[in-house]
N, C-alpha and C positions, 0 to 999 in steps of 0.2 A: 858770522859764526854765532853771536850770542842770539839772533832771531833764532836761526838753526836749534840751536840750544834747548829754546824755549817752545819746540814740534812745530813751527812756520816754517811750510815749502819753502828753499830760497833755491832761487835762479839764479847765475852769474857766468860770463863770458872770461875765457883766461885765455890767452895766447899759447899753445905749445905745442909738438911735434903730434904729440898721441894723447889718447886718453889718459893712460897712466900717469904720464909726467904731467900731466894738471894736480895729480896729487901730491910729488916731490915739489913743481911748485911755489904749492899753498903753504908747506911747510918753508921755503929756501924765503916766503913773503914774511916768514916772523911768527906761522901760525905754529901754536906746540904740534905735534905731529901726534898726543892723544887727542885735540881735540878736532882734528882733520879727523881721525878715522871714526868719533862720536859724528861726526857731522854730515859725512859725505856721503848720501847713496845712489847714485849714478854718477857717470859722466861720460856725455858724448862728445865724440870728435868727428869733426869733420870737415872737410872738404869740396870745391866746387873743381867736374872736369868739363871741357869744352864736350858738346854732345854730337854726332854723328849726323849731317843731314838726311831726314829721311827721302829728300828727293832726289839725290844723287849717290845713294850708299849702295857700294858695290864691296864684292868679296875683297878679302886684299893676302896675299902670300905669306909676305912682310921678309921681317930682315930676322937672320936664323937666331942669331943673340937676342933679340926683343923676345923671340915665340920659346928660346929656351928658357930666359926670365920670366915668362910669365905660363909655365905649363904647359906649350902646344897648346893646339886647337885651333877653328877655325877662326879667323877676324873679316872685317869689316872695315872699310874705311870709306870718306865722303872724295869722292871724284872731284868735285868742285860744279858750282852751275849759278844761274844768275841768282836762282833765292839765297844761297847762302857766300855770294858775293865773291864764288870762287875759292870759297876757306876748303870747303869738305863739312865744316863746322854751322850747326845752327843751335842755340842755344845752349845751356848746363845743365848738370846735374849732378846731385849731389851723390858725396862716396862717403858712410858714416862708419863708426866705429865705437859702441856701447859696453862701458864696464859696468857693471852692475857688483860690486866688488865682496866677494866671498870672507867670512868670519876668519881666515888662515890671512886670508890680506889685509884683513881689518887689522890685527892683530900686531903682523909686519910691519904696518904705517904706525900704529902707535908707541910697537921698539926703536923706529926710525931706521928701519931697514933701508937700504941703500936702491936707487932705480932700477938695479940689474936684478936684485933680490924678488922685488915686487915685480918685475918683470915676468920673473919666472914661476910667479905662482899665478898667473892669470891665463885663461884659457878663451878668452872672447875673441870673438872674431875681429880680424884688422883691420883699418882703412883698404890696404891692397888689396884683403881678400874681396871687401866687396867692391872695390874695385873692376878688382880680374871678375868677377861674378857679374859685370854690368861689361863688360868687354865678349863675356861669351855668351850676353844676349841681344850684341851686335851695336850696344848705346852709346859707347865710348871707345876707343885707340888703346892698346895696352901702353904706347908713349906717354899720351895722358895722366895713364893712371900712374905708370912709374914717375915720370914728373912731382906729381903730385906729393907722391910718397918716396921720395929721394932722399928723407932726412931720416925715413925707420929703416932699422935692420930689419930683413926679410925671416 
């Protein structure tokens, strides 16, 4: 925080569901929650999904509850074959999720506005969304992606 302070880029890795609550947090770590919202201007989250082989990927129907939580559409899934050892699966990819956090959130982080508060004044896109955004360009399973993202409300 005091490098921060002093206009040096700082980088740093936090453990948590989403982007947002890297912010509650940095304050729940003892930081005052004005000098969070002086300090912090991004923060990305993210995630790794198992990725699609592309030597065995075929269409897939799916299960009607997967396709209604994740918007209809069509999917993909990996049949299994010797490169990918039978998974469906050959390598990751990654599903992010970038707050860039607006003057009305900055604001809210320095009253010490509560998670759900700050929650509700952000508009960035989600982990799921880009998720589901990488499901319906055939690269990942919406299981995956819901897995992944099992701990945020939708």
């Amino acid at each position: 925080i005091k490098a921060a302070l002093t206009g040096h880029l700082v980088f740093s890795t936090l453990h948590t569901n989403d982007s947002i609550s890297a912010v509650t947090r940095l304050v729940n770590l003892g930081i005052e929650p004005y000098l969070v919202a002086a300090t912090v201007r991004g923060v990305l989250a993210q995630r790794l999904v198992r990725k699609i082989c592309p030597h065995c990927k075929t269409a897939w129907e799916g299960d009607e509850a997967v396709r209604n939580a994740c918007g209809g559409g069509d999917y993909s899934m990996g049949a299994g074959c010797n490169r990918c050892r039978g998974t469906g699966f050959a390598g990751r990819i990654g599903i992010f999720e970038l707050l860039i956090p607006s003057n009305e959130l900055l604001e809210a982080v320095s009253r010490g506005a509560s998670l759900q508060e700050l929650r509700s004044l952000t508009n960035h896109s989600t982990l799921r969304v880009d998720g589901l955004e990488k499901v319906a360009k055939g690269l990942t399973t919406p299981e995956e992606v819901l897995c992944a993202t099992r701990s945020m409300s939708i």
